[in-house]
N, C-alpha and C positions, 0 to 999 in steps of 0.2 A: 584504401589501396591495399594491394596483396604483396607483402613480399616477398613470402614464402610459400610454395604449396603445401600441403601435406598428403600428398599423394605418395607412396609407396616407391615407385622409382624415380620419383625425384632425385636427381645428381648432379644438378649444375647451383653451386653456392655462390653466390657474389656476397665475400667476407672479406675483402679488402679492405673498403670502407668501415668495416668495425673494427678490422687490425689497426687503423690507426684511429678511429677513436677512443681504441683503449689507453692507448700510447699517451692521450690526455686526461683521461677520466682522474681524479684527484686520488679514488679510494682505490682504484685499481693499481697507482701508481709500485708499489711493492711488488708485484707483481706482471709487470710487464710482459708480454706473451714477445715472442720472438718472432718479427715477420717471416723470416726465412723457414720455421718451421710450423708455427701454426696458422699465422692469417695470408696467407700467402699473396701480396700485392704492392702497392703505393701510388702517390703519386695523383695525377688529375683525375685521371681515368681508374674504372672499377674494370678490375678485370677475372673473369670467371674460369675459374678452376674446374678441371671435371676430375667428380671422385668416382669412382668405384666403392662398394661397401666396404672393401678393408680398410684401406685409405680412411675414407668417412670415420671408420669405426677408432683409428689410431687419432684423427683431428678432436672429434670430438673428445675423447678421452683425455688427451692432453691438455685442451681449450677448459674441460671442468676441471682438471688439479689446478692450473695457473689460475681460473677465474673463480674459483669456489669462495675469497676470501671477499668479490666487492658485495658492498651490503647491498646497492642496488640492483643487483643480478639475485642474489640467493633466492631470490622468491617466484623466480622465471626460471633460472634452472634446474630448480630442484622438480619443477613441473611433470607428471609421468604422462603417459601417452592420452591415458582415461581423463587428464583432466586438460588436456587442450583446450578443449570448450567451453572449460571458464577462463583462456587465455586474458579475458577481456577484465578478470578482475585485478589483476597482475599488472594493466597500464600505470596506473598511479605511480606504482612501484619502480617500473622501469623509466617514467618520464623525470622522476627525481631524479638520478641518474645520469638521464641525458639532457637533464639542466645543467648539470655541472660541464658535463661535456659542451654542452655548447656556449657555455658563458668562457672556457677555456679557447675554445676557438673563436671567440671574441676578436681578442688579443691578436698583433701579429704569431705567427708560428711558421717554421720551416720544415719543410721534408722533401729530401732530396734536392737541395742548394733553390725548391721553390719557394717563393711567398703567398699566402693565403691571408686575406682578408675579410671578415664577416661582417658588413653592417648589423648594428643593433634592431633594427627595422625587423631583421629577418629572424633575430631569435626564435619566437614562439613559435615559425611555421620552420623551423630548423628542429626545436623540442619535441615535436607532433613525428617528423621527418624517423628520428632518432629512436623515438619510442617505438613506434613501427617496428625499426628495422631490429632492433634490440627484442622488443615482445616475439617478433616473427623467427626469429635465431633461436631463442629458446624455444619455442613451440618446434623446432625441425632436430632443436639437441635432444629435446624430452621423444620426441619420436623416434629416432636412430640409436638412442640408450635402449628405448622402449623393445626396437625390434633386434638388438644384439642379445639382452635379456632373453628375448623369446628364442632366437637362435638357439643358444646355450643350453638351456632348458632342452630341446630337442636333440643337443647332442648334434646339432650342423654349425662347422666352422663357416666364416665369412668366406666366398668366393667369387673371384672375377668372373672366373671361367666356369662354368658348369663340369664339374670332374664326371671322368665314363663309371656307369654303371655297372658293377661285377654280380654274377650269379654266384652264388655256396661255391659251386663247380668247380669256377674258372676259380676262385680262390684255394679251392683244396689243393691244387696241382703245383701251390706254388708252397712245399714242404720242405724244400732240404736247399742247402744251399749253394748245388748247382743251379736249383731252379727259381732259386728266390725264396725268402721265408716273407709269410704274408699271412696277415691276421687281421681278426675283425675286431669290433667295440663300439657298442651303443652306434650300428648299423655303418659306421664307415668300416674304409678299409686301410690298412696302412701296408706296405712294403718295410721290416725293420732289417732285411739280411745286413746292411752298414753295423747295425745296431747292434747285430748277436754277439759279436766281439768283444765289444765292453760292457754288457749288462752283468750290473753287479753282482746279478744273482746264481751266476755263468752257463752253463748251456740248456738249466731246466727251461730258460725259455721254449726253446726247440719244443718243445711238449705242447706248445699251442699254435703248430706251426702247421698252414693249411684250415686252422680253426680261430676259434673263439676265445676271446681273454678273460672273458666274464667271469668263467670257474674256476680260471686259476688264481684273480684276483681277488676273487671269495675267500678264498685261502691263504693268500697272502696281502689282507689289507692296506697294507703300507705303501701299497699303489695307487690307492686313493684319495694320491694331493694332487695339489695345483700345479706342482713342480714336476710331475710324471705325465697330468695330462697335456703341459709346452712340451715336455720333450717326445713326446707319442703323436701331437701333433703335427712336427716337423717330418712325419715321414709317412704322411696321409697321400692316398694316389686315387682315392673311389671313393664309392658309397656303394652299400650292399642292396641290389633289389631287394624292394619294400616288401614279397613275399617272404624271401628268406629271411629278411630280420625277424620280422613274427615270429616264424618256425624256431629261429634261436630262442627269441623271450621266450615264447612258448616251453620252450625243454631246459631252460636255465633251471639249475638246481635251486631249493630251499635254501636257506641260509644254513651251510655246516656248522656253525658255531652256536645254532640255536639251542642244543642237548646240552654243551655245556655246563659245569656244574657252578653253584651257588660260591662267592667269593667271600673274605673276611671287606667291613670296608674300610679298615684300616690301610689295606695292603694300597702301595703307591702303584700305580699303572704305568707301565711304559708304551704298553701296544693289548689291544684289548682283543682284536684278532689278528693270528693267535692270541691267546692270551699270558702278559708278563709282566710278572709284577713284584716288587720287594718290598720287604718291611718297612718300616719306618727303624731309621738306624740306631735312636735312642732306645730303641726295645731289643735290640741282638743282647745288647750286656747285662740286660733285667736277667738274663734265662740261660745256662749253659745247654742245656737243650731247648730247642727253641719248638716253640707252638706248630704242631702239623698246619694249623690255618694260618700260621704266618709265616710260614718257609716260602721263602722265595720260589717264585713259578717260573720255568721255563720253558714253555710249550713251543714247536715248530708248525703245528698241524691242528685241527678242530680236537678234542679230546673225545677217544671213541666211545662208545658203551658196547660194554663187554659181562655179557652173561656167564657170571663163574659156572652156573652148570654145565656150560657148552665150551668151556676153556678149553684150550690144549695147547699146550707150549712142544716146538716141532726141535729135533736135536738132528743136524744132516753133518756128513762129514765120519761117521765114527762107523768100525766093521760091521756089517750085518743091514738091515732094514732102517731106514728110519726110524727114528723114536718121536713116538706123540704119550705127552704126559697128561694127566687132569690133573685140577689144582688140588683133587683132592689125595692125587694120589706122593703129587711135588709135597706135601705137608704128613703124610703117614708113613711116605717112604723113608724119609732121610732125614736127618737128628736136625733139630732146629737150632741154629746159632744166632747169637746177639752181636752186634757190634757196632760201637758208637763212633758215627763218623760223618765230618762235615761236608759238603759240597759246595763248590766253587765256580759259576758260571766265568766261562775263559774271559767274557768282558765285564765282570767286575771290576767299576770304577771305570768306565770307559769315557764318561764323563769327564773325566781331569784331562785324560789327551783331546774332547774335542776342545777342550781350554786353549791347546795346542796348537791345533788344526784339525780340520773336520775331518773325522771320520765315517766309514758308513755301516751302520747297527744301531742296537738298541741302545739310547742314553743310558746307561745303568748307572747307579749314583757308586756307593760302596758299602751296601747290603743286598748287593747279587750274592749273597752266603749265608749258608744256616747248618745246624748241625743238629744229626736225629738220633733215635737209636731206632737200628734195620735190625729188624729175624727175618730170617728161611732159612734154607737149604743152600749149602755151601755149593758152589758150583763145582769145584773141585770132585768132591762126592759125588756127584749128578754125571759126571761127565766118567768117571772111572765105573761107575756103575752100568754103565752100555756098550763100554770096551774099550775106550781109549785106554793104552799103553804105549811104549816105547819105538812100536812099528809107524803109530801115527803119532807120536812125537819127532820121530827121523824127519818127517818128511812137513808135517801140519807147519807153520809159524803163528797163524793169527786167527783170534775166534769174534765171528760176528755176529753182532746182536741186531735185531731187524724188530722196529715196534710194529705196532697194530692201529695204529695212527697215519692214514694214509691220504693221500691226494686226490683228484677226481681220477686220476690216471691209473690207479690202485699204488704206485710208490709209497712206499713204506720209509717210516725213519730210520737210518740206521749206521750204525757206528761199529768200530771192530776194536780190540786191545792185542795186546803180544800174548802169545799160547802161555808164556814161561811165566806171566802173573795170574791168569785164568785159573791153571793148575796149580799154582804154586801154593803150599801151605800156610805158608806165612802172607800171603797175597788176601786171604779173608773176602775173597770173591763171594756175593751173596745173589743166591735168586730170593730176593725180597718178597715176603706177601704182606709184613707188617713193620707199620709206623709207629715208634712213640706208643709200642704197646697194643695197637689197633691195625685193624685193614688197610692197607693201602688206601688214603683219597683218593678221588678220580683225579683230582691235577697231580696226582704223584704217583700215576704209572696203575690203579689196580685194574687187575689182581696180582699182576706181579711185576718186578721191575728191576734189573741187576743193580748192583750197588757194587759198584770198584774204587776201594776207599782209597783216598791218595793221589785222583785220577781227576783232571776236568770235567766236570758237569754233561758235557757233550757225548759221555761213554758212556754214561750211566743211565740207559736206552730203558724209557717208563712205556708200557703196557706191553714187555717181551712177549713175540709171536712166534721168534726163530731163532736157534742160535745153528752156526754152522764151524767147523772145524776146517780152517781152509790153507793153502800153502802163500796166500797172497792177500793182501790187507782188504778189507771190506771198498769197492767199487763205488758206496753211496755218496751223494753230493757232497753230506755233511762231512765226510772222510776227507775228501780229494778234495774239495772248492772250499773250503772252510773251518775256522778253530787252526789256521797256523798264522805263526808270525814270520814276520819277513824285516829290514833292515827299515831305519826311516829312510832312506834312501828309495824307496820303490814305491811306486804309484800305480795305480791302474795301467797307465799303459806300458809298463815293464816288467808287472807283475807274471811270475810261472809258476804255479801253485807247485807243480813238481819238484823244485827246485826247494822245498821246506819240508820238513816232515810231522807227522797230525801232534795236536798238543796231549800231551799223556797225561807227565806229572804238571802241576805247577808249584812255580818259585813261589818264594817265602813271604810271606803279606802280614800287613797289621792296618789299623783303622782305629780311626778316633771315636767313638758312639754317643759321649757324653763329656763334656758339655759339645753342643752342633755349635757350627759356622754363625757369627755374627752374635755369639751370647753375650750376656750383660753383667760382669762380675763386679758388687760392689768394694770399693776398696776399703771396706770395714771390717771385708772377709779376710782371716790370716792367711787361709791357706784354699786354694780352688781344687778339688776331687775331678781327677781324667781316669774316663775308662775307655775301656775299646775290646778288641778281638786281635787274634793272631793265629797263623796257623803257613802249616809250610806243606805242598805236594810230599806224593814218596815216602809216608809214613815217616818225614825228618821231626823230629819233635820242638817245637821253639822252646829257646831255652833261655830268651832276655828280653824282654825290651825297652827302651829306651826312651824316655821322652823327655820335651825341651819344652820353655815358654819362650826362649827369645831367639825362635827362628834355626835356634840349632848350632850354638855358640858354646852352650853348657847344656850338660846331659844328668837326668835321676832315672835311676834302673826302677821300673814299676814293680810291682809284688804279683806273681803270677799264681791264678783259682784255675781249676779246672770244673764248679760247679757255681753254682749262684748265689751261695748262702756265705762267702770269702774265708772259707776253708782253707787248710795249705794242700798245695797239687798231692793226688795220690800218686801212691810208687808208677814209675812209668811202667810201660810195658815193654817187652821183649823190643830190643831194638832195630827201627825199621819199622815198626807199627804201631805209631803212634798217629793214628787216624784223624783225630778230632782237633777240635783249637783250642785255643788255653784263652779265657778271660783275662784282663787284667785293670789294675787300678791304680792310682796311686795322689798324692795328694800334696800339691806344692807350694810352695811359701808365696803369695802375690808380690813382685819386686813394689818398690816404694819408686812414687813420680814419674808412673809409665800410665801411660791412656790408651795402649793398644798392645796386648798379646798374639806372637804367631807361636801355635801350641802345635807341635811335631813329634809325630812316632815314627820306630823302625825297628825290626824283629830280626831278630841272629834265632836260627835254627841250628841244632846238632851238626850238622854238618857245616858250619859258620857260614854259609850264606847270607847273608848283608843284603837289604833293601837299599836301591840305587838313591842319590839323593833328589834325582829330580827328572821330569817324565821327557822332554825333546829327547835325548838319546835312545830310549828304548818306544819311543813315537812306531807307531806301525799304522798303515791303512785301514787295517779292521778296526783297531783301538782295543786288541785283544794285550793279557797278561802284563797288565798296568801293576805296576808294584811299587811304586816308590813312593819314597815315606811321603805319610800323611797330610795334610796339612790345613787347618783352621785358624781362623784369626778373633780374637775373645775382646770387646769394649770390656774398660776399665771406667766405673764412674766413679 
């Protein structure tokens, strides 16, 4: 006898009769499936559900998490579509199964205030009955997994209804959002104009608006989960005629990220395209200047290649023509400066607020920071050299830097700073061509790359194409949609980027590097050695810090190096430019009859600025400029 076809539109299930003999089944008993959602029936009569493939597709799915655990099913559902055929070796398996089932229905049993009665007589032609129905259920689960599988794989969601057909055409027109913003991917089509409002990424969407997603998610891979393609899902209206998808595959770009340069593989990843990545935080305190290949990476964009013989870094905004430079002539023209200074990506430590609540960026632990030493050409010098004075000081406020690292769309990255630090002398504004004594790396900007010490990571724009002289702050995304903080009070939907202004300097920070989270101090040790990092925006110099083993009850001022050999700090500099971070270390008595240390920093800068004691208060949506004290917790054995 057949119970089930396996024919392709197959849709009508009679799975009553199994909803409740699971209801009996001994091994399945932990697991009960819920008649009202997944076996949809009861009672005398078998009564036949008509699914559609979504339907089908959410039954089954459900039907395998609840029934994955009985032993006599595991060997029938796990069945894929290719091996139907040997359905027949799989009876044994399932008739064990529906032995127990039917020696349960033996017994008196009620369902629905009825009586049901089995003679013994009818057992074995009830086990045969059972096995069937049971073998045949898996063979139509293994096939509907089989064909959702294939679905998937082609990039077609489940549908009732055959959705209409759109030409390229009839999609392009739908651009702006009078007329609807409408995009393709992997050959459907979706309608997101609801969507453009709260996309995190705020209106660079629009750039694929009338077209294609493909290129822009190339570029920004983080689009590439499960969790973007339900929400991308829910606003599908088509599918693209089967020529135009070709034509798309067909013109899809190589992979941008493929030139990329060669990585250390120490360095911890957070997002591989782009590419970002931080040290391992046990090695910031080995080193006051820390390794070019293990300087933390901050990339927005594929990392370009750039032929220094054909460089030209372009100056707009200042009297007379434009200024285009070579690199060679940025390095013969104008006296070379040195100066040692750390960098600070705005969500360093962004990690501890999603502790919080989730935010949305990159996990950064708290070695989003490293400290180098930069030569070039002071921009100051560069900039007086082409005629900037007092006529375009009156009127200029803001100078912006635009990289060479761009989008399919040609958008460039780009960031701007205040005119009064650019020029400022004491501001040590550098056009960088060297790292730590060498060329620029290609993940840090070569051949050249501004370095605004004192200043968010986000300003400090790597492989500069353009600087402009302008009376109003740089327009770029990264400007205006992002690197500001706002109140934890504000979420997405009441966030006004306007309403903040860009992150410049940043507050005062410190970090624990040694001993990490979860160490093992034995209590034979007199004394446990803590090191870490500090360092404060605005050239403020830190000038203490602070740490605890019990949670921040009692405090030992650490001993502060500014090099890695525990020298004592050299003379500071001119105050106000105190660029880089100070190492520190210090080395504490183990309390007696504790089994668990919380070991805590916190950094007083020159300007007494104070690290917050704990993160919900200064909590923000981005999970940017996380500053408060530190905190590990250390086993005592």
């Amino acid at each position: 006898m057949t119970f089930f076809s396996l024919d392709a539109d197959v849709r009508v299930l009679p799975l009553a009769l199994l909803g409740s003999a699971f209801q009996k089944c001994g091994c399945c008993a932990p697991y009960q499936a819920d008649p009202a959602r997944l076996f949809v029936g009861g009672g005398e009569r078998t009564r036949e559900i008509e699914y559609n493939r979504t339907s089908f597709t959410a039954q089954v799915t459900n039907a395998m998490h609840r029934l994955r655990h009985c032993q006599g099913l595991a060997c029938v559902f796990s069945l894929s579509a290719q091996s139907v055929p040997k359905l027949k070796n799989s009876i044994p398996v399932a008739s064990s199964c529906s032995g127990r089932l039917s020696n349960h229905w033996r017994s008196q049993s009620s369902h629905q205030g009825r009586s049901y009665y089995f003679d013994s007589s009818q057992q074995p032609r009830l086990r045969y009955v059972l096995t069937g129905l049971l073998a045949g259920t898996g063979a139509v689960v293994a096939y509907g997994l089989h064909q959702v599988k294939s679905e998937r794989a082609t990039g077609t969601a489940p549908q009732s209804v055959p959705l209409p057909v759109y030409t390229q055409e009839e999609v392009v027109k739908h651009c702006s959002l009078d007329k609807g913003i409408w995009v393709t991917y992997n050959g459907a089509v979706y309608d997101i104009t609801d969507f453009v409002a709260i996309h995190p990424g705020g209106d660079k969407i629009l750039l694929a608006a009338g077209g294609a997603l493909e290129p822009f998610w190339s570029l920004y891979a983080v689009h590439e989960q499960e969790h973007v393609q339900e929400i991308l899902s829910e606003y599908k209206v088509g599918v693209l005629r089967a020529e135009d998808t070709k034509k798309q595959q067909a013109a899809n770009l190589a992979d941008p990220y493929s030139t990329d340069p060669p990585r250390h593989p120490a360095l911890i990843i957070n997002s591989l395209k782009p590419f970002n990545a931080e040290p391992p935080a046990g090695l910031l305190s080995d080193s006051y200047i820390t390794p070019s290949a293990l300087f933390f990476t901050r990339n927005h964009l594929p990392v370009p290649q750039v032929d220094p013989s054909k460089y030209r870094l372009k100056i707009e905004g200042l009297p007379g023509n434009a200024v285009s430079l070579t690199l060679d002539e940025l390095k013969s023209n104008f006296p070379k400066y040195t100066v040692t200074a750390t960098i600070q990506c705005a969500g360093n430590r962004r990690s501890d607020m999603n502790k919080v609540k989730q935010v949305k960026g990159l996990n950064w632990g708290f070695a989003a920071i490293s400290n180098a030493k930069w030569s070039g050409a002071r921009l100051r010098d560069v900039l007086y050299r082409y005629g900037f004075g007092p006529e375009v000081a009156a009127k200029a406020q803001h100078v912006h830097f635009e990289g060479l690292d761009r989008d399919v769309t040609g958008t460039s990255y780009g960031a701007s700073i205040p005119l009064n630090k650019a020029v400022s002398e004491e501001g040590d504004v550098l056009l960088a061509y060297e790292m730590n004594g060498e060329d620029l790396p290609a993940d840090h900007g070569y051949p050249v790359r501004v370095i605004v010490p004192g200043v968010v990571g986000a300003r400090n724009v790597k492989w500069l194409g353009k600087i402009v002289i302008s009376e109003v702050e740089s327009e770029s995304h990264w400007q205006q949609n992002d690197y500001k903080g706002f109140s934890p009070g504000t979420d997405w939907d009441t966030v006004n980027y306007k309403s903040a202004p860009a992150i410049q300097e940043l507050p005062v920070q410190s970090a624990i590097t040694q001993p990490t989270d979860g160490f093992l101090v034995h209590r034979s040790m007199e004394e446990m050695k803590v090191k870490g990092y500090a360092w404060s925006g605005g050239g403020r110099e830190v000038v203490r810090v602070d740490v605890s083993v019990d949670g921040g009850k009692t405090w030992h001022v650490a001993k502060l190096r500014d090099n890695g050999e525990g020298e004592d700090p050299a003379p500071s500099p001119m105050p106000g430019r105190t660029w880089a971070w100070k190492l520190w270390e210090i080395a504490i008595p183990v309390p007696e009859g504790v089994e668990e240390l919380e070991v805590v920093c916190k950094a007083t800068d020159s300007s007494y600025n104070a690290q917050p004691d704990t993160v919900p208060p200064i909590w923000n949506l981005r999970g940017v400029l996380c500053n408060a004290w530190h905190r590990i917790k250390v086993k005592v054995k």
